[in-house]
C-alpha positions in Angstrom: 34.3 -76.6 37.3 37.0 -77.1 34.9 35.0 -76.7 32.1 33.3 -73.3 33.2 37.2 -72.2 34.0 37.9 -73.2 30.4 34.9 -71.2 29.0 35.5 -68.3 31.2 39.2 -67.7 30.5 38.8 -68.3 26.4 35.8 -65.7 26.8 38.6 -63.0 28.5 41.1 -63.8 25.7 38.4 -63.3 23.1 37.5 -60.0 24.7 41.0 -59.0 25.1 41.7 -59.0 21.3 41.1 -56.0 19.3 40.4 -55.8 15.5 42.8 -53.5 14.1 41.6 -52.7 10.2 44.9 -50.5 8.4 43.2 -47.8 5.6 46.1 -46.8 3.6 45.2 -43.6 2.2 46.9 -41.6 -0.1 46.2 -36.9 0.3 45.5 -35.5 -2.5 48.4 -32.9 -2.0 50.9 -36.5 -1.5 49.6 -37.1 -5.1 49.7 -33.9 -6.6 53.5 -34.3 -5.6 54.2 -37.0 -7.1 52.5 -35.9 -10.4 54.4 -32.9 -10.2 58.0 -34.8 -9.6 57.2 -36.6 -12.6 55.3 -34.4 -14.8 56.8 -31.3 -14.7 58.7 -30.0 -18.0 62.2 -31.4 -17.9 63.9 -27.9 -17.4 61.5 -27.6 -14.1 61.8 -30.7 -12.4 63.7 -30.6 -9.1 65.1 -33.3 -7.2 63.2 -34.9 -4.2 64.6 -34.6 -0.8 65.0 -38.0 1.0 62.8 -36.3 3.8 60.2 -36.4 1.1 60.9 -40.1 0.3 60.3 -41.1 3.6 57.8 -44.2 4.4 54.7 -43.2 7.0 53.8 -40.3 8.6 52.1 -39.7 11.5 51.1 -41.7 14.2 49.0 -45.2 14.3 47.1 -45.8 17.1 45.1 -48.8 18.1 41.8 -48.4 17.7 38.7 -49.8 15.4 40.3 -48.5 11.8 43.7 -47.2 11.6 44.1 -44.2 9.0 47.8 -44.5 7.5 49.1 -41.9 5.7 51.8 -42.7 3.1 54.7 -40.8 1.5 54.4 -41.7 -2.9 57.6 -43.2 -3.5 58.4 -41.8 -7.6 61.4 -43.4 -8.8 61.9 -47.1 -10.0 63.7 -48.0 -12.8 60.7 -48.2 -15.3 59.3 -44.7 -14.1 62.8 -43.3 -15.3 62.6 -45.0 -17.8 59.0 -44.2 -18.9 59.8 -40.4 -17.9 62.9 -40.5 -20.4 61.2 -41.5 -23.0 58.3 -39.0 -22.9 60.6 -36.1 -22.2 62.2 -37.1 -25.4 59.2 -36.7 -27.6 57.8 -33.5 -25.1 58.0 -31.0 -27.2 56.7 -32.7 -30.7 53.7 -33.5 -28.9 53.1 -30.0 -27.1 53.3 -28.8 -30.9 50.9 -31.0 -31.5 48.7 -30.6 -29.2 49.2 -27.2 -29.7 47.6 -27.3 -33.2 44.5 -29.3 -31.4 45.7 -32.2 -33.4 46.1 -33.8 -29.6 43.6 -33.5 -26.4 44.4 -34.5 -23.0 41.8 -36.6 -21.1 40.1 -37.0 -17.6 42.3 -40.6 -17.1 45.5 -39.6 -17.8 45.6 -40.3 -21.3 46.1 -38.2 -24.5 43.6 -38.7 -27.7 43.5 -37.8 -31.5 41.4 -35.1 -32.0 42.5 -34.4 -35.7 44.7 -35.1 -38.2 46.8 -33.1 -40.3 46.3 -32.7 -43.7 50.0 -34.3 -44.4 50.0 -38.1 -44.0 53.1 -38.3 -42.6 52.6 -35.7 -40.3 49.2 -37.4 -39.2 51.0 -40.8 -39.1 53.9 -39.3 -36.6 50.5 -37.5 -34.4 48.9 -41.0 -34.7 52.4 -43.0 -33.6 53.1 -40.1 -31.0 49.7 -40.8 -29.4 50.2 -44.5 -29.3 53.8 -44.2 -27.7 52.7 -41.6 -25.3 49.7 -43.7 -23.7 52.2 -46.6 -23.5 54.9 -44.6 -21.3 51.8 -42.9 -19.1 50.4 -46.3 -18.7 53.5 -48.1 -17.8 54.0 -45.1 -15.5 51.0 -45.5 -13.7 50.8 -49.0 -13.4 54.7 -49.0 -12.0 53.5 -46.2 -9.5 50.6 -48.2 -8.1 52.7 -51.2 -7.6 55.1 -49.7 -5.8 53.3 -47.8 -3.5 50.4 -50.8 -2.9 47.7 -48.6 -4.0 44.4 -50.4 -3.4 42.1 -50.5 -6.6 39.7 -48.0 -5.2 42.6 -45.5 -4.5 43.6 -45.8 -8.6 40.7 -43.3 -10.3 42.2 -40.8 -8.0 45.9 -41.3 -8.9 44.7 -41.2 -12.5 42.4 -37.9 -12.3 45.3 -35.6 -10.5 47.9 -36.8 -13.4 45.9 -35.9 -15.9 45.2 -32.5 -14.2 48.7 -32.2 -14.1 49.3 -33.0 -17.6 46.2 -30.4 -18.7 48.2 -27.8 -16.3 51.3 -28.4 -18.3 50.2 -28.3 -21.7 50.1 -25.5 -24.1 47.7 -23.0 -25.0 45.6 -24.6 -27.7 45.4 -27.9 -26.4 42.4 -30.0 -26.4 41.2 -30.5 -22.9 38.4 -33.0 -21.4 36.6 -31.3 -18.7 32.8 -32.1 -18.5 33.1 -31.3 -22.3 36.1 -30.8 -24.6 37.7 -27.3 -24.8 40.9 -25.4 -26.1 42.8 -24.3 -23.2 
């Protein structure tokens, strides 16, 4: 008798618990926020309200997967700083990319698509290139870690900043679409 009492009450407290799996999703709109915060040209950036900053939205509820819905928190330290330094160098690189010395990719990334004639000039385009992936990447990587973006969330982070950055550049630019085009 004890032992069916003993089977009985650890099958209730086996049915009793519930499987709760948290999804943490990041909108496409939450994203193209946080691009905009950071990408935006110096002059147009505007500060973000702490109602933005905020952690969750919404409402979880128990129930077989839990859809959580999370505010993209932009500043840290090394996102200023990354953001400092490519402001700094903005406008060289819009020149260059201007000329269609400089494309802008599908991953957030820029690329040489010529080179001046002028060594030096091609040197500075080459050195501008190099610099700028670092920042965007150290930029990136910063704003996955602080927001615990799962790997399969990343691609998606990656393809709405370089949107962003293709919106912002100038006419001229290189951009990589299905193929390459000037904008």
């Amino acid at each position: 008798m004890r032992k069916i009492s003993l089977v009985l009450l650890s099958a209730l407290f086996l049915a009793g618990c519930a499987v709760v799996n948290v999804y943490v999703t990041f909108p496409e709109e939450k994203i193209q926020e946080a691009a905009e915060d950071l990408l935006a040209p110096p002059a147009k950036s505007e500060p973000v309200s702490s109602l933005k900053k905020s952690i969750f939205t919404g409402t979880a509820y128990a129930q077989e997967a839990v859809d959580v819905r999370k505010e993209i928190k932009t500043d840290s330290p090394v996102i200023r700083a990354a953001k400092q330094k490519m402001d700094g160098w903005r406008e060289e690189l819009d020149n260059f990319k201007k000329d269609g010395f400089v494309g802008e990719t599908n991953d957030f990334s820029v690329v040489v698509r010529s080179l001046p004639s002028d060594s030096a000039a091609a040197s500075r385009v080459k050195k501008l290139v190099s610099d700028e992936n670092a920042q965007r990447k150290t930029m990136m990587d910063e704003l996955l870690k602080i927001n615990n973006v799962p790997p399969g969330e990343m691609e998606k982070f990656k393809r709405i900043f370089a949107d962003t950055m293709k919106k912002y550049s100038p006419k001229g630019t290189w951009v990589q679409s299905e193929d390459w085009y000037r904008k």
